[in-house]
C-alpha positions as CSV (number, residue, x, y, z in Angstrom):
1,X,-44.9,62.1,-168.4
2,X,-48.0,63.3,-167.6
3,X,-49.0,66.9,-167.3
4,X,-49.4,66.4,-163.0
5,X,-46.1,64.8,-162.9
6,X,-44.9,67.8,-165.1
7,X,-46.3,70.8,-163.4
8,X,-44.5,69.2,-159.8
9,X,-41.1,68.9,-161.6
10,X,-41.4,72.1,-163.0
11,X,-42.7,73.4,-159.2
12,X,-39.4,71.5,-158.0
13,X,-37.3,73.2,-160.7
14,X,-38.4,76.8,-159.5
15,X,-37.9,75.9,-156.0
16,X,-34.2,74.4,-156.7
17,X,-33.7,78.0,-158.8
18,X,-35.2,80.1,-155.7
19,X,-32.5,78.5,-153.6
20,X,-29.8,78.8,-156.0
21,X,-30.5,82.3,-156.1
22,X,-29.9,82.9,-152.2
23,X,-27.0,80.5,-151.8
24,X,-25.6,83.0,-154.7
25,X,-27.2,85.9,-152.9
26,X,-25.6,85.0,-149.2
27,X,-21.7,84.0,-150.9
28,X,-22.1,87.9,-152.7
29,X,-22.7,89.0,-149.2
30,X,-20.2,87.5,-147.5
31,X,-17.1,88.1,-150.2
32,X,-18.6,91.7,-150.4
33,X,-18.3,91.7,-146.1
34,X,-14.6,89.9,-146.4
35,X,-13.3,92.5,-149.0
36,X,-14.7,95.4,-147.4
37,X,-12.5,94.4,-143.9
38,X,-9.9,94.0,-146.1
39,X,-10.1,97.9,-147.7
40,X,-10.0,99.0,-143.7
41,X,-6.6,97.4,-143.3
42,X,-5.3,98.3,-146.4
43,X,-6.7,101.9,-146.6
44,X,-7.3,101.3,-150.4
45,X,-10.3,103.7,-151.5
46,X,-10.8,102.3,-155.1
47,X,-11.2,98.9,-153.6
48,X,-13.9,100.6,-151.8
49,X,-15.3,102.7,-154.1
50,X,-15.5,98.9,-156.3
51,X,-17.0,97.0,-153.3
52,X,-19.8,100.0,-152.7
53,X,-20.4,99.4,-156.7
54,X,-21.0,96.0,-156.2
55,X,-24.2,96.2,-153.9
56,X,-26.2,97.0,-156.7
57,X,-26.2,93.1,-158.3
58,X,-26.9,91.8,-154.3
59,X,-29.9,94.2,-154.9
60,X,-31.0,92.9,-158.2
61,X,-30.6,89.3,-157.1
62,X,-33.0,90.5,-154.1
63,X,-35.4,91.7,-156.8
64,X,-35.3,88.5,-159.2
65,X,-36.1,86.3,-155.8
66,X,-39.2,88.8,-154.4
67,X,-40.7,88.2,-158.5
68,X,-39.6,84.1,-158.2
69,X,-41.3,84.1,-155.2
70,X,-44.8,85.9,-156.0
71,X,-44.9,83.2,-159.4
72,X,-44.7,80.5,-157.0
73,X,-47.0,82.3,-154.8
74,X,-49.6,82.3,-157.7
75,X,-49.2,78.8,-158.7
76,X,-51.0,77.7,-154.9
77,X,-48.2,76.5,-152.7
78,X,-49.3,73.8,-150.2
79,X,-48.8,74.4,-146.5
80,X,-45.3,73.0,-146.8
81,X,-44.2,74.8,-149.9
82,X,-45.7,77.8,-148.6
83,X,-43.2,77.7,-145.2
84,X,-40.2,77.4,-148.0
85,X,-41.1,80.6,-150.0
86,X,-42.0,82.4,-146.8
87,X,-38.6,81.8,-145.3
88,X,-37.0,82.5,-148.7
89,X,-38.4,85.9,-148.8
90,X,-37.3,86.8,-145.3
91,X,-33.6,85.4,-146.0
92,X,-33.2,87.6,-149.2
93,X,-34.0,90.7,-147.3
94,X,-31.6,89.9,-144.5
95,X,-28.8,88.9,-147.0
96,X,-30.0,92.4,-149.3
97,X,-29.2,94.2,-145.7
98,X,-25.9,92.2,-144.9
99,X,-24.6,93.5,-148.1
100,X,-25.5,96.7,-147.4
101,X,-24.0,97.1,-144.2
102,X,-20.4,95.8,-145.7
103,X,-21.3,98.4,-148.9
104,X,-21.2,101.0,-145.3
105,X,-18.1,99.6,-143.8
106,X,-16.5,100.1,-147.2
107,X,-17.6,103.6,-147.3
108,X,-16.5,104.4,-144.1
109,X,-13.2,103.5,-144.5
110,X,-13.0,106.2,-147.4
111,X,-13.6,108.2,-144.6
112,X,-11.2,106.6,-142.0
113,X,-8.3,106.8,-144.4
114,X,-8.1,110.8,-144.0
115,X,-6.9,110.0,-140.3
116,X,-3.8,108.3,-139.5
117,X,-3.9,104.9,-138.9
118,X,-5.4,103.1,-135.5
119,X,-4.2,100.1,-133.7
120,X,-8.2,99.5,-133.1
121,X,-8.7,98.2,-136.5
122,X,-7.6,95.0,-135.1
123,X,-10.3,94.5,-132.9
124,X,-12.8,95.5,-136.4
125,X,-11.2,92.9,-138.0
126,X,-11.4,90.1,-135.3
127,X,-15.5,90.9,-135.0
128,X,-16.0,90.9,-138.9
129,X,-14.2,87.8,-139.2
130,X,-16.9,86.5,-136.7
131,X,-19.8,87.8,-138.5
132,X,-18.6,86.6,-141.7
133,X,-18.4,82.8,-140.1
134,X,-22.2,83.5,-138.7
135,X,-23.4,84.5,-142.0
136,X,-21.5,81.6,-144.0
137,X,-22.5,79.0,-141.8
138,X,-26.5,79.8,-141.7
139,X,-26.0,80.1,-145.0
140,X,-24.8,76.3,-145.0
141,X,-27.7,75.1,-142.3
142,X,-30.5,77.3,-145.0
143,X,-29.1,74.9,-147.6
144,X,-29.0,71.9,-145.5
145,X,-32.7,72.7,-143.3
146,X,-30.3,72.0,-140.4
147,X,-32.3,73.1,-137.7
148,X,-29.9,72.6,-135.0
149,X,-27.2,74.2,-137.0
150,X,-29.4,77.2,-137.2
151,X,-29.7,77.3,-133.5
152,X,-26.0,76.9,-132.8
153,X,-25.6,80.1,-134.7
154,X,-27.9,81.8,-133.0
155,X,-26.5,81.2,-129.8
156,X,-22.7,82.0,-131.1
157,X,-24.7,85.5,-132.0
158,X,-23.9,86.3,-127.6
159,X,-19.9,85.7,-128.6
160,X,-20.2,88.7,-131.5
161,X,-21.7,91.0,-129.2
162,X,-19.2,90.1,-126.1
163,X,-16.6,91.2,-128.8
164,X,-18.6,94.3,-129.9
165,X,-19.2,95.7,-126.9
166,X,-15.5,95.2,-125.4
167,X,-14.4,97.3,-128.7
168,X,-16.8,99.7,-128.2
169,X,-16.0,100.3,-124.4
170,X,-12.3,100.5,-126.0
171,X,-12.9,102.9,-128.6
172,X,-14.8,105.6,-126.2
173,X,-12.0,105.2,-123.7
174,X,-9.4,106.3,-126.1
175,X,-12.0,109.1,-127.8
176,X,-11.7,110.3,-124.4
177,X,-8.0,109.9,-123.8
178,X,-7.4,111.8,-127.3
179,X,-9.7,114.0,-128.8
180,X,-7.7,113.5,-132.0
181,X,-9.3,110.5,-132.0
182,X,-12.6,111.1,-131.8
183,X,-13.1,111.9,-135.7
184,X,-11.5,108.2,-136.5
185,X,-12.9,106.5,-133.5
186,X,-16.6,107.4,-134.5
187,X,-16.5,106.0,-138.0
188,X,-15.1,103.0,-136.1
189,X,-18.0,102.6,-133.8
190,X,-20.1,103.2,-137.1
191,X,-18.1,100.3,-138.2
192,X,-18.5,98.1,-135.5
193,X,-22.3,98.6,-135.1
194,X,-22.9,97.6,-138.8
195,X,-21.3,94.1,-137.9
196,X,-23.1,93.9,-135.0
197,X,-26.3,94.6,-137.1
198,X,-25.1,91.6,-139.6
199,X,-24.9,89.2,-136.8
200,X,-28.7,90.3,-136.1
201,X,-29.3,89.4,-139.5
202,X,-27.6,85.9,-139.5
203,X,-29.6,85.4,-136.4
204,X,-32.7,86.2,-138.0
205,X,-31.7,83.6,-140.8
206,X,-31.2,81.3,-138.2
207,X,-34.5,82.0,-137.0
208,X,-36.1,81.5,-140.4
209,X,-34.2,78.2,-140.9
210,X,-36.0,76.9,-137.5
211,X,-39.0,77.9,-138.7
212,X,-38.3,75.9,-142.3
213,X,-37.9,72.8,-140.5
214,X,-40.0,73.2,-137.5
215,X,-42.9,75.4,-138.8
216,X,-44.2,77.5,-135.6
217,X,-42.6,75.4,-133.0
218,X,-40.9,78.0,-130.4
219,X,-36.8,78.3,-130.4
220,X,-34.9,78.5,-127.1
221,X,-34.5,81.7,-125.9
222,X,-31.3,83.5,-126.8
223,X,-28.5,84.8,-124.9
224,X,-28.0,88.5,-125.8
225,X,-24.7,90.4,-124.6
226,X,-25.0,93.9,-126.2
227,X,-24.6,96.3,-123.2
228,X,-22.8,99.1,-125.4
229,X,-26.2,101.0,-124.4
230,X,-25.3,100.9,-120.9
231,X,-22.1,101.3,-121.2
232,X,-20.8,104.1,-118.6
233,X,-16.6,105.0,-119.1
């Protein structure tokens, strides 16, 4: 072999690593997001306390990509190459902030559990569940350069906030109903929000995918349905 041939399968090698590293990085993410809706139904504060522990290795995954991604960086990446670390970059820190926003949900809950139980849970569950499909099936269209996977997330993203604002319209009705409630009811909205938030996030994955395979061509514009700002109860 000689040494061209060598420094582009050693380029390849790092590239295939890189990758390896988010697809790790995004199923962290995603378990940390599933076990932390599980916590809220279960009201179990050391499975919380464990899954708020956890952030730390999506962080340190995070780090080991941004240092991957400057060597490649120094090595010269062509045009090409240089749209792959580019997008690779932007994914970790949107995956770093998904697990971070379950790492809060988990938190939360410590907090939630000091209250009795609410029936509204159910609804938290339902839009989790949602925003954990988003984020596993980007995920999937990152690993695939599926463009038009990517943008069939991103338009799904209109679904998670038609859910998020109907259980935020909910909770402030019964905040009103019940001042007992309102203690509860606002770590629930905190809740919600950070779910909200991670659909963002698989959106903007979506985004970066589309911009992996089609470079600066323009996406469709997106349907957005978060009116919890206007909301009037």
């Amino acid at each position: 072999m000689n040494e061209h041939a060598h420094i582009v399968r050693s380029y390849d090698e790092e590239q295939a690593a890189l990758l390896a590293e988010l697809v790790r990085m995004g199923e962290m993410a995603v378990a940390q997001l599933e076990a932390a809706l599980d916590v809220v139904e279960r009201r179990d504060d050391k499975a919380a306390e464990r899954i708020i522990g956890n952030d730390e290795a999506i962080d340190a995954l995070e780090q080991q990509v941004n240092a991957d991604v400057i060597r490649l960086i120094r090595r010269g990446p062509l045009a090409t190459d240089l749209r792959i670390i580019l997008a690779a970059l932007r994914v970790a820190s949107d995956i770093e902030r998904i697990g971070d926003y379950a790492a809060n949900i988990a938190k939360r809950s410590m907090a939630l559990n000091l209250s009795p139980p609410l029936p509204h849970t159910r609804g938290l569950d339902a839009l989790g569940r949602l925003a954990a499909r988003q984020v596993r099936e980007v995920m999937a269209a990152y690993v695939a350069r599926d463009g038009q996977a990517a943008l069939r997330v991103r338009e799904r993203d209109a679904e998670l906030d038609t859910l998020y604002t109907g259980l935020f319209r909910e909770l402030l009705t019964y905040m009103m109903e019940d001042p007992r409630a309102i203690t509860p009811c606002t770590h629930l909205l905190f809740m919600a929000k950070n779910l909200e938030r991670i659909g963002d996030h698989a959106t903007n994955i979506a985004e970066n995918v589309w911009f992996l395979v089609h470079g600066e061509e323009l996406m469709p514009p997106r349907d957005k349905r978060d009116d919890s700002s206007t909301t009037v109860v």
